[in-house]
VEXVEXRO-959801 format. One record per atom (N, C-alpha, C, O): x, y, z; residue in one letter. Coordinates in steps of 0.1 Angstrom, whole numbers, padded with zeros to 4 digits, always signed. Each point is the difference from the previous one (the first is absolute). Last residue first. Layout:
<sites>
XYZA
...
</sites>
This chain:
<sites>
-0001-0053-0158X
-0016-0004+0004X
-0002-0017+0007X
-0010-0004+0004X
+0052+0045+0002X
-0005-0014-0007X
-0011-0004+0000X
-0005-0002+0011X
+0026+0050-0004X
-0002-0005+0007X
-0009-0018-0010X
-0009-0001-0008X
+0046+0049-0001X
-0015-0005-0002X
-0003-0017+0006X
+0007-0008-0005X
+0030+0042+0035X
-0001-0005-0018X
-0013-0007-0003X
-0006-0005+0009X
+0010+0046+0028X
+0004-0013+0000X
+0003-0007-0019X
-0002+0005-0011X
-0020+0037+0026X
+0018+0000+0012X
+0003-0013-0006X
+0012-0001-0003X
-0038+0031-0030X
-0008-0008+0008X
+0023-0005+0008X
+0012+0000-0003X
-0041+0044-0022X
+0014-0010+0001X
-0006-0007+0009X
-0008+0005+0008X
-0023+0030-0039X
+0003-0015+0012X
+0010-0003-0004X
+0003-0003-0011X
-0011+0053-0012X
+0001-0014-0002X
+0002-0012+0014X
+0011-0001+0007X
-0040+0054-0023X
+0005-0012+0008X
+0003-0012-0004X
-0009-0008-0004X
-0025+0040-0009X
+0016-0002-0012X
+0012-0004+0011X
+0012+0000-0004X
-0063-0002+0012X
+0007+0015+0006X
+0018-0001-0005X
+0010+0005+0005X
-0043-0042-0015X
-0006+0016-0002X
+0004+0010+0004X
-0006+0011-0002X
+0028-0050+0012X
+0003+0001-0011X
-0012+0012-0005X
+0004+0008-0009X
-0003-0022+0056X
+0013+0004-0006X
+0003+0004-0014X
+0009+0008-0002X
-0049-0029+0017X
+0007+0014+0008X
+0007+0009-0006X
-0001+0011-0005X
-0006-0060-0002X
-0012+0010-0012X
+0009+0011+0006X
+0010+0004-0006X
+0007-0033+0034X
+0005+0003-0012X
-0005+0007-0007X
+0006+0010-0005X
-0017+0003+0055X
-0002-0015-0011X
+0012+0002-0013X
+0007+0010-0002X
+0007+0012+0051X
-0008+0003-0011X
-0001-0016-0012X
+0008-0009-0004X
+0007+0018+0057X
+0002-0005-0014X
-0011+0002-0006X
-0011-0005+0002X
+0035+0027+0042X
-0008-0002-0003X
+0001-0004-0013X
+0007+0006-0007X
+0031-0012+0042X
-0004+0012-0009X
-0016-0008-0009X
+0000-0011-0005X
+0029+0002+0058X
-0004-0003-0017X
-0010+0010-0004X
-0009+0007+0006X
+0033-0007+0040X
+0012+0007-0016X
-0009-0005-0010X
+0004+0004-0011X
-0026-0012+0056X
+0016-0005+0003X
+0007+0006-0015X
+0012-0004-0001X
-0057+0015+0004X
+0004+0005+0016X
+0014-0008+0000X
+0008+0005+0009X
-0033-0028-0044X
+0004+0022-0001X
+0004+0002+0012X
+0012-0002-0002X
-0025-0044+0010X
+0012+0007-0012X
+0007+0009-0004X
+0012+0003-0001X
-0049-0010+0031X
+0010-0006+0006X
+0014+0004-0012X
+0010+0006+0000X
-0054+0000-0018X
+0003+0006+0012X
+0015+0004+0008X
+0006+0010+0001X
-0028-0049-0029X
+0006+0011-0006X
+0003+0011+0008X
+0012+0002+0000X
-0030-0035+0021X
+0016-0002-0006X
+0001+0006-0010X
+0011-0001-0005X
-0053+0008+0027X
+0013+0004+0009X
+0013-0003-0007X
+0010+0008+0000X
-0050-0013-0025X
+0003+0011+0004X
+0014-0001+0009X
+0011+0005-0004X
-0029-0042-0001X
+0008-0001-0015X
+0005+0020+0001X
+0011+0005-0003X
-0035-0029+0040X
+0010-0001-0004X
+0009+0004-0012X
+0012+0002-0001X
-0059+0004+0001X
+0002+0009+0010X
+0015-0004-0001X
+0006+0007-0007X
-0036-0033-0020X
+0008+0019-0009X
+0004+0005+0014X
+0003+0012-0001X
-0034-0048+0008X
+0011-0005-0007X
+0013+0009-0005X
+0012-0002-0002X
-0052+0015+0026X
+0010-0009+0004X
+0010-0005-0002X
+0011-0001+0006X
-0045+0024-0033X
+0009+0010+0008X
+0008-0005+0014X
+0007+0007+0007X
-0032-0034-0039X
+0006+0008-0010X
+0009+0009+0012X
+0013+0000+0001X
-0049-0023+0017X
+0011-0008-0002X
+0016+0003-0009X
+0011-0005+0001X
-0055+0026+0007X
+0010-0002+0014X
+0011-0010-0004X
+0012-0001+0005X
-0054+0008-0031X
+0013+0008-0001X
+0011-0001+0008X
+0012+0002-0004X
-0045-0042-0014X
-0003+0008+0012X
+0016+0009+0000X
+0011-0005+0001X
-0033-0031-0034X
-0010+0015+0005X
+0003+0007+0014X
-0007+0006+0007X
+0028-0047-0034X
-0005-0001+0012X
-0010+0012+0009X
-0005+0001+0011X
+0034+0002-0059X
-0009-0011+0006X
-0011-0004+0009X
-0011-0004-0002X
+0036+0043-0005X
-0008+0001-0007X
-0009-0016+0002X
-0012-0002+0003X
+0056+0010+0021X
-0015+0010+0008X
-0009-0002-0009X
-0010-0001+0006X
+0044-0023-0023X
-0005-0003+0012X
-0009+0009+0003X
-0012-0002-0002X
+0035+0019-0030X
-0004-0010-0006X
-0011-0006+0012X
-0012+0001-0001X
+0043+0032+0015X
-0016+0009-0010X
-0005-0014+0000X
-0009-0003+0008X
+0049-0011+0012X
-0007+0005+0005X
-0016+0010+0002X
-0008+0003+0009X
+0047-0023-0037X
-0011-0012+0003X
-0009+0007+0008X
-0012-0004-0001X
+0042+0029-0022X
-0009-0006-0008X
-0009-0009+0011X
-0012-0002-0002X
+0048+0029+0023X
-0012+0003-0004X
-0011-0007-0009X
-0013+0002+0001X
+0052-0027+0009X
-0009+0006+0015X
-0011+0004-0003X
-0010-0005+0002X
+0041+0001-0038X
-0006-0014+0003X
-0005+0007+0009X
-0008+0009-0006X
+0014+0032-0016X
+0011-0010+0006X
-0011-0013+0001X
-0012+0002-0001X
+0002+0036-0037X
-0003-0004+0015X
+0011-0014+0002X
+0003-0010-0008X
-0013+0047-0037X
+0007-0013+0006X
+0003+0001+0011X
+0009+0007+0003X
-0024+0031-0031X
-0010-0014+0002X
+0002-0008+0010X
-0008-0003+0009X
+0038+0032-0031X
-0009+0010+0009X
-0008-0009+0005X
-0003+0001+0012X
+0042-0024-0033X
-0013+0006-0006X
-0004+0007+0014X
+0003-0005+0011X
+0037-0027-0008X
+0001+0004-0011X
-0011+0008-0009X
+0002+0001-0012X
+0024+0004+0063X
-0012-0005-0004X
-0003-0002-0014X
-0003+0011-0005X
+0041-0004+0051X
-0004+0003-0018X
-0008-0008-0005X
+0003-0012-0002X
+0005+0018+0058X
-0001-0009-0012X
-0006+0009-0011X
-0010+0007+0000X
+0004+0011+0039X
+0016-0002+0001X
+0002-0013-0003X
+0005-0008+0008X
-0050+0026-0008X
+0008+0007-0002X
+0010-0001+0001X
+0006+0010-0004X
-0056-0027+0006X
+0016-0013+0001X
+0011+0009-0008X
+0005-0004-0010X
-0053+0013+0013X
+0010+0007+0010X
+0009-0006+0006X
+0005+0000+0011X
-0034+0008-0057X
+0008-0010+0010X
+0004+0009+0002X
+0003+0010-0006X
-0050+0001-0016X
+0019+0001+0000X
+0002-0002+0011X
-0007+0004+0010X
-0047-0019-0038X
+0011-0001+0012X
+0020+0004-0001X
+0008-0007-0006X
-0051+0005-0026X
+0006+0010+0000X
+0009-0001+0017X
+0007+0009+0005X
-0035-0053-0029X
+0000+0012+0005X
+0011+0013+0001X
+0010-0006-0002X
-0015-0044-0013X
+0001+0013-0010X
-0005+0015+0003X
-0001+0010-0007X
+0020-0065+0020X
-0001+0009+0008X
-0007+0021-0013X
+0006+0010-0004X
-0009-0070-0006X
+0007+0007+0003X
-0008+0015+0007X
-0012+0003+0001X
+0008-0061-0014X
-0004+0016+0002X
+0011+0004+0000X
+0011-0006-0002X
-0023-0045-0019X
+0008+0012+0002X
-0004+0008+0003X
-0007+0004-0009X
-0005-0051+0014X
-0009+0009-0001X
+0011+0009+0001X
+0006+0000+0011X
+0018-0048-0013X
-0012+0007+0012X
-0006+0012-0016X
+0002-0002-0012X
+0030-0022-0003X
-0010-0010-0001X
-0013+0012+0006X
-0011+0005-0006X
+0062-0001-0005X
-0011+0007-0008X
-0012-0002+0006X
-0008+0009-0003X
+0044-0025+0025X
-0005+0014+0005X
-0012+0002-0013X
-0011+0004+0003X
+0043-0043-0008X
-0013-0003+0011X
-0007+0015+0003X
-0012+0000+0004X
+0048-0005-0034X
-0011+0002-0007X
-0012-0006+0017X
-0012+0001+0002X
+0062+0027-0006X
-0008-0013+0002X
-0019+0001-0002X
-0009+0008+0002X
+0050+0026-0023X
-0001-0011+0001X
-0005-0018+0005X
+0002-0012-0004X
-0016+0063+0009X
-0002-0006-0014X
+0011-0021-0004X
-0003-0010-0007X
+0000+0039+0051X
-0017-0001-0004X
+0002-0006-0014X
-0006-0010-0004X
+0046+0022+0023X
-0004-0012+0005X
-0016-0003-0008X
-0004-0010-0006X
+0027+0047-0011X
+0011-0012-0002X
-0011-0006+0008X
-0009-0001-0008X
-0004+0037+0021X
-0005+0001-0017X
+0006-0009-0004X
-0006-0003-0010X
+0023+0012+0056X
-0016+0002+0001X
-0005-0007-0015X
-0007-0010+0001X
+0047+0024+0000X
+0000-0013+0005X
-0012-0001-0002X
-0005-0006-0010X
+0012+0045+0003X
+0009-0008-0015X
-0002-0014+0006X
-0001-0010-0008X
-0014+0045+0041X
-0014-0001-0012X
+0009-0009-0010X
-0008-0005-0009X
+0026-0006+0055X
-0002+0013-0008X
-0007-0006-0012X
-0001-0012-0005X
-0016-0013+0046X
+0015+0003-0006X
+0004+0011-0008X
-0007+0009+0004X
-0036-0047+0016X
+0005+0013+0007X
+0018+0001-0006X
+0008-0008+0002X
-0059-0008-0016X
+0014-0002-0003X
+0005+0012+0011X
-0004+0011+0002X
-0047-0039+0009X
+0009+0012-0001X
+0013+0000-0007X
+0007-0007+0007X
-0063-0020-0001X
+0012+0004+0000X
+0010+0008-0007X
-0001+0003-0012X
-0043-0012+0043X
+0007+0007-0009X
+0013-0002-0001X
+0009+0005+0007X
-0061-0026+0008X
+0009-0005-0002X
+0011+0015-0013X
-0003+0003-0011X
-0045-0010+0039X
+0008+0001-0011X
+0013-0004+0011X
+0003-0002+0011X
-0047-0022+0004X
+0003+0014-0001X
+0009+0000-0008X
+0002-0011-0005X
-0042-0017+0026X
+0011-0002-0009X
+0004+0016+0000X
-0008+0009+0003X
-0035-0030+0015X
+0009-0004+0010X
+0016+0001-0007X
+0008-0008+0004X
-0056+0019-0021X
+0011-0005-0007X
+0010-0010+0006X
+0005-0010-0005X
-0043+0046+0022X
-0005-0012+0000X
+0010-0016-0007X
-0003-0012+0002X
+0004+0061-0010X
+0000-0004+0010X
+0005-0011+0007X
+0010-0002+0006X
+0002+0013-0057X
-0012+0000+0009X
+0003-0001+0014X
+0010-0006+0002X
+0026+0035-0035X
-0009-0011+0004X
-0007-0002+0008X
-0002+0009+0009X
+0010+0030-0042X
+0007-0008+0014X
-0005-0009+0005X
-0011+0002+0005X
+0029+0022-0049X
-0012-0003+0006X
+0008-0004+0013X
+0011-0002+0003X
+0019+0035-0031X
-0004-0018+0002X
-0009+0005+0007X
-0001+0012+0005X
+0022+0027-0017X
-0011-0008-0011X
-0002-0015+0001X
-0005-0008-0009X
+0036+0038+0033X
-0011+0008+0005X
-0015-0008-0009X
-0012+0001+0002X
+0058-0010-0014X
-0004-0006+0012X
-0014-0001+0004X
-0007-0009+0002X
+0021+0019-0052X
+0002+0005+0015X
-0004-0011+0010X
-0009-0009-0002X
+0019-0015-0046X
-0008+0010+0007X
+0005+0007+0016X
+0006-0006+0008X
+0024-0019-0054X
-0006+0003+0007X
-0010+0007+0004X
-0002+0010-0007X
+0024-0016-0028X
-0012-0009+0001X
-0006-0004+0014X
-0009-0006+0004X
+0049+0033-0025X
-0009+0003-0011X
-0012-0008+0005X
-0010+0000-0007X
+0043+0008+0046X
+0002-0007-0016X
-0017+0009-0005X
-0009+0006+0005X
+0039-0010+0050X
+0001+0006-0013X
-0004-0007-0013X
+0008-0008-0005X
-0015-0016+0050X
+0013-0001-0004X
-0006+0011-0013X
-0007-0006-0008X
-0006-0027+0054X
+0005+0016-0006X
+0004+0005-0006X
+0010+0007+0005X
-0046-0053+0000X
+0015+0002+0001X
+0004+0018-0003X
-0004+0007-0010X
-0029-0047+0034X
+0000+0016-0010X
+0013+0002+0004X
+0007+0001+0011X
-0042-0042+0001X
+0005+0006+0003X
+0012+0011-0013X
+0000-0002-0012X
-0044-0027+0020X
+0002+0009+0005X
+0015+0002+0000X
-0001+0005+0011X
-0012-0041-0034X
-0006+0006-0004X
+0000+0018+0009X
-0001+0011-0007X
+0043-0052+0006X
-0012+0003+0004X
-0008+0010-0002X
+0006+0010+0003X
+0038-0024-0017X
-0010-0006-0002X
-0017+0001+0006X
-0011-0004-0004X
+0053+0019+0023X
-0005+0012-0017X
-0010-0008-0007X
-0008+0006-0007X
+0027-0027+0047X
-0006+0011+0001X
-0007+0010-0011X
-0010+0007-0002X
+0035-0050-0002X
-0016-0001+0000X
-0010+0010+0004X
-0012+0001-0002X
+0063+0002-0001X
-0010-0003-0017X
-0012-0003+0004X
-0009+0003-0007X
+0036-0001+0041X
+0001+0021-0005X
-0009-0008-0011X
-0011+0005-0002X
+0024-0041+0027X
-0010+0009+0007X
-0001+0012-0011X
-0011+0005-0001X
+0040-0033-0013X
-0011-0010-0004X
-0014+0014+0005X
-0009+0005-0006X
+0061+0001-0014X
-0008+0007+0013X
-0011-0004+0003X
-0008+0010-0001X
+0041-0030-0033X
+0005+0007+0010X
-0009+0001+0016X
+0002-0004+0011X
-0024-0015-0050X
+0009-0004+0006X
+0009+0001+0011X
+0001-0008+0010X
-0028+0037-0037X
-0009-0010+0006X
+0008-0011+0007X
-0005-0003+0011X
+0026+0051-0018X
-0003-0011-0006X
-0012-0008+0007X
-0004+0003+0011X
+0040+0044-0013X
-0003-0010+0007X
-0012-0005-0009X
-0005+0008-0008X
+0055+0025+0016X
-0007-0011-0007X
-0011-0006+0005X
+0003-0005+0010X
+0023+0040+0011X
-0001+0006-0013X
-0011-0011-0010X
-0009+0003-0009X
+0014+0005+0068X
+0002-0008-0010X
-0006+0011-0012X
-0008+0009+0000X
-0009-0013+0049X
+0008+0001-0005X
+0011-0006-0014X
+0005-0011+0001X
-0060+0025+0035X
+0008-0014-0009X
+0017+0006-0011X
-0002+0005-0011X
-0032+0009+0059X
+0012+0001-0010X
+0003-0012-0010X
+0006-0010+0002X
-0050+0022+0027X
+0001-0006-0003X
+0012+0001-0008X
-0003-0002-0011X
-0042+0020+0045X
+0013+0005-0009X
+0009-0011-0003X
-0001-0008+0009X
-0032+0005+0019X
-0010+0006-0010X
+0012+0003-0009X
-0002+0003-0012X
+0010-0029+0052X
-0006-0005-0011X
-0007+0007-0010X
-0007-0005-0009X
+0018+0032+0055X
+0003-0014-0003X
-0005-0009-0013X
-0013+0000+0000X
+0003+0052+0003X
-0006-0010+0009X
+0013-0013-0006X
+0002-0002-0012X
+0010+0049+0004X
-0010-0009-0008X
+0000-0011+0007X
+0011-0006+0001X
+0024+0038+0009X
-0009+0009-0002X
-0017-0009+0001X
-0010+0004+0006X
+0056-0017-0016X
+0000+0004+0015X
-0010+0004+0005X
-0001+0000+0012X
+0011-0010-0059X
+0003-0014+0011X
-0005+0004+0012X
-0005-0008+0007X
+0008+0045-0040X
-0007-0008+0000X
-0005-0010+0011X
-0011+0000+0007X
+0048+0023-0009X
-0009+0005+0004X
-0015-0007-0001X
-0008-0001+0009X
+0047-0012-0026X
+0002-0007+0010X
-0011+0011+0010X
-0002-0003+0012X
+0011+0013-0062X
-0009-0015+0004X
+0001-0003+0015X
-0008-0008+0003X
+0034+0047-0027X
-0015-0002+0008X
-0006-0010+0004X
-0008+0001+0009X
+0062+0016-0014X
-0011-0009-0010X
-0015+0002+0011X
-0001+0000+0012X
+0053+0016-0012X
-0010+0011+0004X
-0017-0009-0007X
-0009+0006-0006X
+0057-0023+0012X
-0005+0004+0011X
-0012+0009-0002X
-0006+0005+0010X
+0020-0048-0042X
+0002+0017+0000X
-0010+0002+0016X
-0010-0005+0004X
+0021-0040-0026X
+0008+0004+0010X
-0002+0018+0000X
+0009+0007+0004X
-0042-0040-0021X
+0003-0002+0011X
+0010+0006+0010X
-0001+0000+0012X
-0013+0006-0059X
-0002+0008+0008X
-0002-0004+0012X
-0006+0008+0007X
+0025-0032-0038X
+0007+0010-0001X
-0009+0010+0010X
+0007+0009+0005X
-0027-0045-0023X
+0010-0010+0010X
+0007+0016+0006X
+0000+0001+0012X
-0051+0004-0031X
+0011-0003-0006X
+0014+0002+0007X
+0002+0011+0005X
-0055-0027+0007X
+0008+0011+0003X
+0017-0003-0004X
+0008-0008+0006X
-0064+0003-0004X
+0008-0006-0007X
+0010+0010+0001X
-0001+0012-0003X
-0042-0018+0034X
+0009+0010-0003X
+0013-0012-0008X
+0004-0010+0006X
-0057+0006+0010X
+0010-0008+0001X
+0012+0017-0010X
-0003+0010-0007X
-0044-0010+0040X
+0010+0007-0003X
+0010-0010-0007X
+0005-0006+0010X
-0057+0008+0005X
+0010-0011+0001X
+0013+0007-0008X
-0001-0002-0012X
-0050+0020+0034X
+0012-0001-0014X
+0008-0005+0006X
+0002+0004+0012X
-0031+0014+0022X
-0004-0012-0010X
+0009-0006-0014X
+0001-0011-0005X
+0016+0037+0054X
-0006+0000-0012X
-0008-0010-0004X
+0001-0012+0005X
+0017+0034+0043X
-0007-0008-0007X
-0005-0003-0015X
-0012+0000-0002X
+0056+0024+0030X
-0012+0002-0004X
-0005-0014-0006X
+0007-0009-0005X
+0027+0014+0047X
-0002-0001-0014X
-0010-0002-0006X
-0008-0009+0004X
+0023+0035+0046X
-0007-0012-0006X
-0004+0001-0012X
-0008+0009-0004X
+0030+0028+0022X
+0004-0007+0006X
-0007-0015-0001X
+0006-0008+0006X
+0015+0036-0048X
-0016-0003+0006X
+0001-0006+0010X
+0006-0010-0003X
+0040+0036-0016X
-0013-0012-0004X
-0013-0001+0010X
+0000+0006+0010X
+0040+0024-0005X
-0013+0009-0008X
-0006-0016-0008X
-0008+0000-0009X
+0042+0000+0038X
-0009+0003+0010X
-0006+0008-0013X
-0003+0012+0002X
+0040-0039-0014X
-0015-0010+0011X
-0008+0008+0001X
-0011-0003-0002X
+0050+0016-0024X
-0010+0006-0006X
-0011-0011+0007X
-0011-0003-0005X
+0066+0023+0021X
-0012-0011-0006X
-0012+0005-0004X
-0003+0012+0004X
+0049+0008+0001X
-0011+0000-0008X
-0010-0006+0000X
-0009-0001-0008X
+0048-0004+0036X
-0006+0019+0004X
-0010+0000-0011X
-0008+0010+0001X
+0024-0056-0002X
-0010+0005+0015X
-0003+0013-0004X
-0011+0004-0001X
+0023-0026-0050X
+0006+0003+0018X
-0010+0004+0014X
-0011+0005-0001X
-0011-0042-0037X
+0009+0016+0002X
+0005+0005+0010X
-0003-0002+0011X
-0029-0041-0019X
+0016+0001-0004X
+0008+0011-0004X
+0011+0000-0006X
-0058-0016+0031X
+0005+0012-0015X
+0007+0002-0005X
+0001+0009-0009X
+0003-0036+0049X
-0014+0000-0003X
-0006+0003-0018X
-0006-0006-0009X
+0045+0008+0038X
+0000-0014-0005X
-0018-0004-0006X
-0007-0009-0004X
+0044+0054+0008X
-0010-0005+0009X
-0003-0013-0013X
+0003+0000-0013X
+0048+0022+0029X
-0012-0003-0014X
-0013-0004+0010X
+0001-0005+0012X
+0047+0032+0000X
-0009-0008+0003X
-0014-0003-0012X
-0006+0008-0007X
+0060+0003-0005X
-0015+0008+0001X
-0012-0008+0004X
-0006-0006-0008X
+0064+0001+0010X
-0012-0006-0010X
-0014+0007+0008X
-0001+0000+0012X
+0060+0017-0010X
-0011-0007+0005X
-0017-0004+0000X
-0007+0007+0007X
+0063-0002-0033X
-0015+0008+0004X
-0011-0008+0006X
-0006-0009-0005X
+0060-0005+0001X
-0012+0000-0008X
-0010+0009+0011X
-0001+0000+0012X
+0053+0017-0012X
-0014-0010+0011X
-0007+0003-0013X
+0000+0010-0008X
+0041-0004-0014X
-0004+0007+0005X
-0014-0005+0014X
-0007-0007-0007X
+0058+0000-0024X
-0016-0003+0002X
-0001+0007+0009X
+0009+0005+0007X
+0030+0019-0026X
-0004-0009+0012X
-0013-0005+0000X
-0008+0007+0005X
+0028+0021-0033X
+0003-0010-0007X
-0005-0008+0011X
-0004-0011-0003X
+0005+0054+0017X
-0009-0001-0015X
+0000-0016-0005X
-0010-0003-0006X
+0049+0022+0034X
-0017-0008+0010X
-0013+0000-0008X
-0010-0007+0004X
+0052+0017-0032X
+0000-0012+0012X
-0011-0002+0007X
-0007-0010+0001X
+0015+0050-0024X
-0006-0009-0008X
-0001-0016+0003X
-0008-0009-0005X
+0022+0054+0030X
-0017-0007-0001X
-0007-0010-0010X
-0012-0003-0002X
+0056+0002+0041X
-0006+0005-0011X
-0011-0003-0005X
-0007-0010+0002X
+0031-0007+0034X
-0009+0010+0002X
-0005+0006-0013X
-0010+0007+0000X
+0045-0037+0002X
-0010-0003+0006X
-0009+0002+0002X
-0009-0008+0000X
+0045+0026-0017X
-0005-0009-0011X
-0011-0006+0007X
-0010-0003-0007X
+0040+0029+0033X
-0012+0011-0010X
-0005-0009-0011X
-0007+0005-0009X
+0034-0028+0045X
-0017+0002+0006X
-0003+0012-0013X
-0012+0002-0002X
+0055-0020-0009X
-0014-0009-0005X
-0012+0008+0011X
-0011+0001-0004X
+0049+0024-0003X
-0004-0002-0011X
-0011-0011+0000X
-0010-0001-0008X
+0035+0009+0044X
-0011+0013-0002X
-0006-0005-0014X
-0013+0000-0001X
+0043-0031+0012X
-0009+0004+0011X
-0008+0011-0005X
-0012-0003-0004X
+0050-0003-0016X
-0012-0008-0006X
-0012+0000+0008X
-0011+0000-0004X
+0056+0026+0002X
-0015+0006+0002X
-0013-0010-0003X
-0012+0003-0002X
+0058-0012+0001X
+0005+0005+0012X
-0019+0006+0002X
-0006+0000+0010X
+0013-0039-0044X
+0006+0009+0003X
-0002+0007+0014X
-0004-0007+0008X
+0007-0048-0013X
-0005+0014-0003X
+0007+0011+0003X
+0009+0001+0009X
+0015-0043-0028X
-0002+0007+0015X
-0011+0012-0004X
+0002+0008-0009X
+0002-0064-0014X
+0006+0019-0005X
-0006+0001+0017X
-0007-0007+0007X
+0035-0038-0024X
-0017+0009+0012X
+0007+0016-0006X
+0010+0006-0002X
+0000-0051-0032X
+0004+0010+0007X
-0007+0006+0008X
-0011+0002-0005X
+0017-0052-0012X
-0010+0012+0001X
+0004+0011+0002X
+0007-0004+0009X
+0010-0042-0008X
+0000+0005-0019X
-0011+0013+0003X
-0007+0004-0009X
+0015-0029+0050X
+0016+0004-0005X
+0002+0004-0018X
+0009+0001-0008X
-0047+0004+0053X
+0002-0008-0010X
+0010+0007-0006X
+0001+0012-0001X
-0006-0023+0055X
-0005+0014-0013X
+0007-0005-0012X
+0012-0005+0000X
-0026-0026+0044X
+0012+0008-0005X
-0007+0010-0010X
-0012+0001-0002X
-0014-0028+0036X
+0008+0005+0003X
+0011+0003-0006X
+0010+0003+0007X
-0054-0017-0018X
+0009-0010+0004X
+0011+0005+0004X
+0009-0008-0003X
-0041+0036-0012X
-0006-0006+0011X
+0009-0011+0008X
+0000-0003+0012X
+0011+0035-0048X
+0006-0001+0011X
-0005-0007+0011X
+0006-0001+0010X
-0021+0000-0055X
+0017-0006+0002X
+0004+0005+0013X
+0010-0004+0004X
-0051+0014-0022X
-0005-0015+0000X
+0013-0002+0004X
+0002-0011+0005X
-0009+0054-0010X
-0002-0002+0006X
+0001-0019+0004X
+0001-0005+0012X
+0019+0033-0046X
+0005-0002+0008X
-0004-0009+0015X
+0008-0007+0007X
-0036+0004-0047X
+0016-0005-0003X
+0009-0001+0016X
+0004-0010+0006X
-0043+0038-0015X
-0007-0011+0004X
+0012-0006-0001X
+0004+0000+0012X
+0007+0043-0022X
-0004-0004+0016X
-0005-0012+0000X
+0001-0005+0011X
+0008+0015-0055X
+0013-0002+0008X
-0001+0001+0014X
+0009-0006+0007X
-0046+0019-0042X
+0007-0016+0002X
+0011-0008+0008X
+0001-0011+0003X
-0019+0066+0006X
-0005-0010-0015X
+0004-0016+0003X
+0002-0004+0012X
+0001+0050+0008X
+0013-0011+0003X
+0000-0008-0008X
+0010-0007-0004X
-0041+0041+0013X
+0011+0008+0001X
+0010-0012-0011X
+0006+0002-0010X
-0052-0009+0023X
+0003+0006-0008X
+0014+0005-0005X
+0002+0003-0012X
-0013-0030+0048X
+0002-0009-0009X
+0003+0006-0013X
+0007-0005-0009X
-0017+0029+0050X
+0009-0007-0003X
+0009-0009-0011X
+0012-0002-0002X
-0055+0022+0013X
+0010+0010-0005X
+0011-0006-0006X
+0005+0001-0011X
-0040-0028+0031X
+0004+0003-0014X
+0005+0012-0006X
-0001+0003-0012X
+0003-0012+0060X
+0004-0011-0010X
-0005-0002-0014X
+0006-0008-0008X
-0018+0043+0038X
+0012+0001-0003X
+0006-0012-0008X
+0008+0001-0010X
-0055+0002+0017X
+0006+0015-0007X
+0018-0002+0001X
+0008+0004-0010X
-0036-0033+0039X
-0003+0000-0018X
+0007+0009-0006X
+0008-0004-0009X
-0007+0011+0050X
+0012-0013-0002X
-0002-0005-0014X
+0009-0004-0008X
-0035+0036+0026X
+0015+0008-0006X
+0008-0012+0006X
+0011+0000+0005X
-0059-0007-0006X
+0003+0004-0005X
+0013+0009-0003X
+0002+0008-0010X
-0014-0031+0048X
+0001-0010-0013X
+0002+0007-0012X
+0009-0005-0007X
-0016+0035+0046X
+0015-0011+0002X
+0004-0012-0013X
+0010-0004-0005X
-0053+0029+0013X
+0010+0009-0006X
+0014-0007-0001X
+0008-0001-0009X
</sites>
């Protein structure tokens, strides 16, 4: 408190006196008072007059204020402690057969509410795979081109030539090989930018999801009644592969809580776009359109 009304008075002070206290001040150090200055005498009430400038509320308004103190983060799920989402992962990571590569546009690295790290947490060591980036090449990404190069593996992606999931064969036993899926993870403008501009994605075998499945990726705007988060897609996709359900409802159990977690803190449930527009609803979207 004591620093604080020595702050407070010395730039009262300065307020009052403006240019002519630093003047005076620098001239009496040497012991005379300066002879082109005149000393004004405060008034008889300046006292009163500066502790009510002191205390005022547009003054201590003007006072920085203590920075705020930072929100334990878990290092695991990278969300705050009072949210973490450890205790709804699997206490040991599921065994898949599918090889998860997840293509994942640079921008959704920084949104706090992204799915992929569910994924990561969730999926045995090595079965999951972030590859980051808008561009990529035989060049560029020697591993990712030989991936799509290869006969198994299936890319997810919406089109006129795609097949369901539910409509790949399955391999032989006896094969010692398994699929291979890979994933854009971004909004559907990115999602439709990346796929079309790198031609290594055309190569794999295109599915897609054509079931009647609705996300319960609710606190994200969706652009179709259709449209499943990265999480959930991989997670039908996977269970279909590897024939085993459990895995669909492992993977979907976090994604529950942080939605959850959301509504229970002020978020408002999001309706798809289709949604919105059959019900003569216009989408304002918070941010500016986002760069593919």
């Amino acid at each position: 408190m004591c620093r604080l009304h020595l702050f407070v008075n010395r730039l009262t002070l300065l307020r009052y006196f403006g240019n002519k206290m630093d003047k005076i001040h620098a001239s009496t150090i040497h012991g005379k008072c300066p002879t082109n200055h005149s000393v004004e005498v405060l008034p008889e009430n300046a006292e009163e007059s500066l502790e009510n400038n002191i205390f005022s509320s547009d003054f201590m308004t003007a006072t920085p204020a203590d920075p705020p103190s930072k929100r334990k983060m878990c290092e695991r799920c990278g969300r705050p402690a009072t949210v973490c989402l450890c205790p709804y992962f699997p206490s040991t990571k599921l065994k898949v057969s599918t090889s998860v590569y997840v293509i994942q546009h640079p921008n959704e690295e920084n949104r706090s509410l992204r799915t992929v790290p569910i994924l990561f947490n969730c999926l045995q060591d090595g079965k999951c795979c972030v590859i980051r980036g808008r561009r990529f090449s035989e060049t560029s990404h020697p591993d990712l081109s030989e991936v799509c190069k290869d006969p198994n593996t299936l890319v997810l992606f919406p089109g006129p030539e795609a097949v369901d999931v539910s409509e790949v064969p399955p391999l032989p036993p006896d094969s010692q090989s398994y699929y291979n899926l890979v994933v854009i993870d971004g909004t559907w403008h990115q999602a439709k930018s990346m796929y079309k501009s790198n031609v290594i994605f055309h190569r794999p075998r295109q599915v897609q999801l054509s079931n009647s499945n609705l996300s319960e990726y609710v606190i994200r705007t969706q652009p179709t009644n259709a449209s499943l988060s990265t999480v959930e897609s991989v997670a039908i996709s996977v269970s279909i592969l590897d024939k085993n359900p459990e895995i669909q409802e492992t993977l979907l159990r976090p994604l529950r809580a942080l939605c959850k977690f959301q509504l229970d803190h002020g978020a408002a449930v999001h309706h798809s776009k289709e949604h919105l527009r059959e019900n003569g609803l216009e989408y304002l979207p918070k941010s500016k359109p986002e760069k593919s």
